[in-house]
N, C-alpha and C positions, 0 to 999 in steps of 0.2 A: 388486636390483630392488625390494624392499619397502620401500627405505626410500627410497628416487625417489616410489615409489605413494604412500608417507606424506607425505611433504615437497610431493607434488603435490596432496594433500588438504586440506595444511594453507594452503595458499595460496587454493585454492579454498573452505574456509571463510571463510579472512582475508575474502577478496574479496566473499565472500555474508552475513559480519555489517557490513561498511562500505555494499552497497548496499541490507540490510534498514533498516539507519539513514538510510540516502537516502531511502526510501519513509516511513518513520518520521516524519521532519520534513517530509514533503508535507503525508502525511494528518492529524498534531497540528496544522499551522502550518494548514491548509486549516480544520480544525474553528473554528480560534478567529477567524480570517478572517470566518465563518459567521454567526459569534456576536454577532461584533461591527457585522457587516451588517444582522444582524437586528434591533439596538437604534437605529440609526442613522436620521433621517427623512430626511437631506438626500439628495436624489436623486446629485449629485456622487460622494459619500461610496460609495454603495451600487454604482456605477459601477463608480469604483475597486476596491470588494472583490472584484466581478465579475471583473476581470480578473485581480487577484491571486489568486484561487480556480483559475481560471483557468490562470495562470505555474506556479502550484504544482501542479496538476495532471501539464500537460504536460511541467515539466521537473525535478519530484519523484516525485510518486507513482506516474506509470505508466513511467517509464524504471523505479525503485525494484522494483516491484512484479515486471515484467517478469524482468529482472536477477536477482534474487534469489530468484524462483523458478526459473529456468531451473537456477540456481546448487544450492540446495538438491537438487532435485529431481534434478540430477548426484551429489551426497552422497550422495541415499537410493539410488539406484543400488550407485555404489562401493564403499559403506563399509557398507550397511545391507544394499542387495539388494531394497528394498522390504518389509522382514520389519518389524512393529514397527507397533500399533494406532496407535502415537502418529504416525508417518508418513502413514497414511492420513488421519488426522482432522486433522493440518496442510497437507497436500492439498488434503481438501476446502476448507479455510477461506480456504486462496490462491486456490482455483478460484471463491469466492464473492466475497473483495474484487475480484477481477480482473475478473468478469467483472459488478459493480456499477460498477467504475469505468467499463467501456467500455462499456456497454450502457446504464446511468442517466446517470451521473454528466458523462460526455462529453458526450453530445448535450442536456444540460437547461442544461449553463453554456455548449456551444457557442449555444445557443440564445437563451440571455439576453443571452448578448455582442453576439449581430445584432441583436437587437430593442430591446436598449441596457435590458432590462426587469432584475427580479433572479432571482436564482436558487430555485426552487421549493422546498419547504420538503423533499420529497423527495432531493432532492440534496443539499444542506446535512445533513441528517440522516445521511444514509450518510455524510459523514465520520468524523462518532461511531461509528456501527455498527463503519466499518471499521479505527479505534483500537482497539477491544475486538477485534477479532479479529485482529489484532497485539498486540496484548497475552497471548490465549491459544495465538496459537501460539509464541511467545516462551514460556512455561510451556512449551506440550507439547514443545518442543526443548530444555529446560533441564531439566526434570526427566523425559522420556520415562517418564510413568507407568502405560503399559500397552504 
């Protein structure tokens, strides 16, 4: 039986570092999307990005996000128990991108896609934000320093 629970853990990690990399290449490829929108005058151009901010969104970052937390947050269960500061403080940082992507991020690009305008400097911002906080929970799962 321990070694079913093991082999059943290891799949569920497999599955939860391929959909944190699904969320990974939303929010990098969204940041630059951003960036690049932002230096742009032609209104066409800026359109575009909108939408492609947009695509990656919907069919990166928050399927990603979703997924991968669900995923994790089964690990720290099983394998942890929830014991472990480093747990709680990559928690928190899921419940902060997540709940930036659905609560800001959604409604300001859903917003500029109808009005055809671009995206608020707010929105674009939290992409960055939410890289670095992919970036330290990736640390606090990698080296579990407290």
């Amino acid at each position: 039986m321990g070694g079913l629970l093991q082999s059943g853990i290891w799949w569920i990690r497999t599955l939860h570092i391929i959909t944190a990399l699904w969320l990974t290449a939303g929010v990098f490829a969204s940041a630059v999307v951003f960036a690049l929108q932002k230096r742009t005058s032609d209104p066409a151009a800026r359109a575009f990005a909108t939408k492609v901010a947009w695509r990656l969104l919907t069919v990166y970052t928050l399927p990603g996000a979703l997924i991968s937390g669900a995923l994790g947050i089964y690990q720290a269960m099983a394998r942890f128990g929830f014991q472990g500061g480093w747990i709680h403080a990559s928690l928190t940082l899921w419940l902060i991108l997540l709940a930036t992507t659905l609560f800001v991020q959604m409604p300001k690009i859903r917003e500029a896609l109808r009005t055809g305008g671009t995206v608020p400097p707010v929105a674009a911002m939290l992409s960055h934000v939410n890289a670095l906080l992919i970036v330290l929970m990736v640390f606090l799962m990698a080296f579990k320093p407290f």
